[in-house]
C-alpha positions in Angstrom: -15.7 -11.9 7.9 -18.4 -11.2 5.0 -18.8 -7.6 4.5 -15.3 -6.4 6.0 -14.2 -3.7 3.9 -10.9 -4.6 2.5 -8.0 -2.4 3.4 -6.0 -0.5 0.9 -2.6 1.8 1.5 -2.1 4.4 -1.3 1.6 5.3 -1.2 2.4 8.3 -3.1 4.4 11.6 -3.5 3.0 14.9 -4.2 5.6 15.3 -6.4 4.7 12.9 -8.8 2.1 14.0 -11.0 0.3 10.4 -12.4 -0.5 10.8 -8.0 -2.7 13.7 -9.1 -4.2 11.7 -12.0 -4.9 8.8 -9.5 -6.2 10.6 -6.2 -9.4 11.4 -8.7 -10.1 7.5 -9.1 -9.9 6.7 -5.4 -13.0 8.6 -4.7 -14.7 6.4 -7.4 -13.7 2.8 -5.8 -16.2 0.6 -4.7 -18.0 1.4 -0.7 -16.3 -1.7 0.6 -12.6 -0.5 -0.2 -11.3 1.5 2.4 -8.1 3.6 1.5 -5.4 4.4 4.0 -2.9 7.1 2.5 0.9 6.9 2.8 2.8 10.1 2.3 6.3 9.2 1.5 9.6 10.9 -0.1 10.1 9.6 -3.5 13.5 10.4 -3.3 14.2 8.3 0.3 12.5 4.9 -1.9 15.1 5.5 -5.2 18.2 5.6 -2.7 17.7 2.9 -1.4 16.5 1.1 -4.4 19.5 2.9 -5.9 17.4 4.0 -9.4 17.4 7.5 -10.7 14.3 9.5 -10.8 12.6 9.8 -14.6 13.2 13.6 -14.0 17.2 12.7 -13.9 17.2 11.4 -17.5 16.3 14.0 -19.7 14.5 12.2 -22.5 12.3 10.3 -19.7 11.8 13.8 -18.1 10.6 15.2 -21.6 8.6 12.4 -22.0 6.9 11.7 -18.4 5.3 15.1 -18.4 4.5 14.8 -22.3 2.8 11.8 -21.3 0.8 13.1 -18.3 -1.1 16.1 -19.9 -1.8 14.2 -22.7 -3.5 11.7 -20.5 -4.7 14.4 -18.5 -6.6 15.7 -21.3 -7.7 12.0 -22.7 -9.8 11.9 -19.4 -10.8 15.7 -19.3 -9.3 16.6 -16.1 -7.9 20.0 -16.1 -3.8 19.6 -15.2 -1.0 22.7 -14.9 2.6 21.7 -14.0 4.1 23.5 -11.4 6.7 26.7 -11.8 9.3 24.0 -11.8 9.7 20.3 -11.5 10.9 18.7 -9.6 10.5 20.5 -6.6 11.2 19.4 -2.4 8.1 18.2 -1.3 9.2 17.8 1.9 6.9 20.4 3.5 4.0 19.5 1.4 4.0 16.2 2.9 4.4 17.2 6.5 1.4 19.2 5.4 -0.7 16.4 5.0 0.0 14.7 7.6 -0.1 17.4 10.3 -3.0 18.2 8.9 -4.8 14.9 9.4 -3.9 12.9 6.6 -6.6 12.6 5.1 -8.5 12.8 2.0 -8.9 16.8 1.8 -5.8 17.4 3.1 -4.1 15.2 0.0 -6.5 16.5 -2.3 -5.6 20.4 -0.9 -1.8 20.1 -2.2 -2.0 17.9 -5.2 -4.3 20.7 -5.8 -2.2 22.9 -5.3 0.4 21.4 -7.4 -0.7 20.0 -10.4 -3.9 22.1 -10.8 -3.3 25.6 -10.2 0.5 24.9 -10.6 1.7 26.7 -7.2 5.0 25.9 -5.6 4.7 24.2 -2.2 8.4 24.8 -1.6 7.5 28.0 -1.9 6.5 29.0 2.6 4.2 31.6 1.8 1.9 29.0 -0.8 2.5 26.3 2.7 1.3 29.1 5.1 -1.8 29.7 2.4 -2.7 26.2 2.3 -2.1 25.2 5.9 -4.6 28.0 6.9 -7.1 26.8 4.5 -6.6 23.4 6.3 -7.1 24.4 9.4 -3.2 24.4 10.7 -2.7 27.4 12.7 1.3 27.7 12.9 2.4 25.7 10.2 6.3 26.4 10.7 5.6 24.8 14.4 3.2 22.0 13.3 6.1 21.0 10.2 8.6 21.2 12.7 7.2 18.6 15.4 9.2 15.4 15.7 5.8 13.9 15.5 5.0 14.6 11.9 8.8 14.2 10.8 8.9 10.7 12.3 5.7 9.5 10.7 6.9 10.9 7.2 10.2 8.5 7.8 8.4 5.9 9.3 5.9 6.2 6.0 8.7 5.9 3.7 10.9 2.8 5.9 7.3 0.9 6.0 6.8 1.0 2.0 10.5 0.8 1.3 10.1 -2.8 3.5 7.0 -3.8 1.5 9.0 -3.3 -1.8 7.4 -0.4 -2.9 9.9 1.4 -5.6 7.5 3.9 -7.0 4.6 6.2 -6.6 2.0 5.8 -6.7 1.8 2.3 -5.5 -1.3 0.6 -3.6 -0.5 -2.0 -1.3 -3.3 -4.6 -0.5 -2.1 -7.5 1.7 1.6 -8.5 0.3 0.7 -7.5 -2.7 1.7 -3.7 -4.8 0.3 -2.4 -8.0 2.8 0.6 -9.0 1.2 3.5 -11.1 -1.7 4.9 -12.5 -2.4 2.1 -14.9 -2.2 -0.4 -12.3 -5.6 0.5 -10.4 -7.3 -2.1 -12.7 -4.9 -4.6 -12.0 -5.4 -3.9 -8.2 -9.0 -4.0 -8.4 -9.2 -7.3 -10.3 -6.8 -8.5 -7.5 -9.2 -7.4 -5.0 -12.5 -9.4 -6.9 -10.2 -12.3 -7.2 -6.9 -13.0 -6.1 -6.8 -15.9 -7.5 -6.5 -14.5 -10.7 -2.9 -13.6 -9.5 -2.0 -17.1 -8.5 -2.3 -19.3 -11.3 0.7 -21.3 -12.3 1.8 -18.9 -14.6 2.1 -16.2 -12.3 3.6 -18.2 -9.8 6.4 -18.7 -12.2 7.8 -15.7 -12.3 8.7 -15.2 -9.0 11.4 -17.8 -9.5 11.9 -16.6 -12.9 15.7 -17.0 -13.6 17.8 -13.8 -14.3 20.0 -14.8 -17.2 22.2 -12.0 -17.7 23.0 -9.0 -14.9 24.1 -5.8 -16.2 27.5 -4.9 -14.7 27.3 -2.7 -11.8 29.6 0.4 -12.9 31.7 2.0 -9.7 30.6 5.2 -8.7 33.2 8.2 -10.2 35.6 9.6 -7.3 
């Protein structure tokens, strides 16, 4: 129908910081976009995709948050890393979503995170922020099978639309992993046709011509 706003889910992790760097740009997306957010665990999608984290190879580590603040500062938006990192964010995202899910309660702990560089692991910086959000008994509220089960059910939905990384949007079939992909996503939504050319096409029956050996895991 003309006019139907068109339906986006923003997977992400609060402990990835290009999530931080994104959350700013959602605000900014066209009125007829309407953004769903998907808390997930980052570390339930690389298990089962069986990939290592970029904070689990230390020249990636060195440069992923290298990379960050300098893009932080390339579009002026004031960025502090946390005490440590990485970090459980396990509680941080039942914060969220006990807390309604929604935009202010994301933007409340990647706050938290990546701008005044608390630790959410920390329960005295979740009790802070969980009163701010209007959670009265945050111990209780992260405890409730509720708001565990939706976290796991968050994270088995993206893991069965493909989605490896965070942040990824998913519109339709389709996901656009990481920061730099929000153009390619919006194109996608002007036109998807622009995505189905016979080029594209192509490489979804691209052939693989050499697999890497898989090595057995050490005893």
């Amino acid at each position: 129908m003309a006019g139907e706003p068109v339906r986006l889910s923003w997977v992400f992790d609060v402990i990835s910081p290009f999530a931080y760097l994104a959350f700013g740009r959602l605000a900014r997306l066209p009125a007829n976009l309407k953004v769903e957010f998907v808390p997930v665990l980052l570390a339930g999608l690389l298990e089962h995709f069986g990939q290592l984290g970029p904070a689990e190879i230390p020249s990636k580590r060195r440069f992923t948050y290298r990379h960050v603040l300098w893009r932080a500062r390339q579009l002026n938006i004031p960025m502090h890393m946390p005490p440590g990192h990485p970090f459980n964010p396990l509680a941080a995202l039942r914060l969220i979503i006990a807390a309604g899910n929604d935009a202010r309660a994301v933007g409340a702990v990647l706050d938290a995170v990546f701008l005044h560089g608390r630790d959410v692991a920390d329960p005295a910086v979740i009790a802070e922020l969980a009163a701010t959000l209007g959670v009265a008994d945050p111990q209780a509220a992260l405890s409730t099978a509720a708001v565990k089960q939706r976290l796991r059910e968050n994270t088995n939905w993206a893991i069965s639309r493909g989605v490896f990384g965070v942040p990824t949007l998913v519109i339709g079939e389709e996901c656009f992993w990481g920061y730099d992909a929000m153009d390619m996503a919006l194109d996608y939504v002007a036109d998807p046709q622009v995505f189905n050319t016979p080029a594209m096409r192509a490489l979804d029956t691209l052939p693989i011509a050499v697999a890497r050996p898989k090595v057995a895991a050490a005893k």
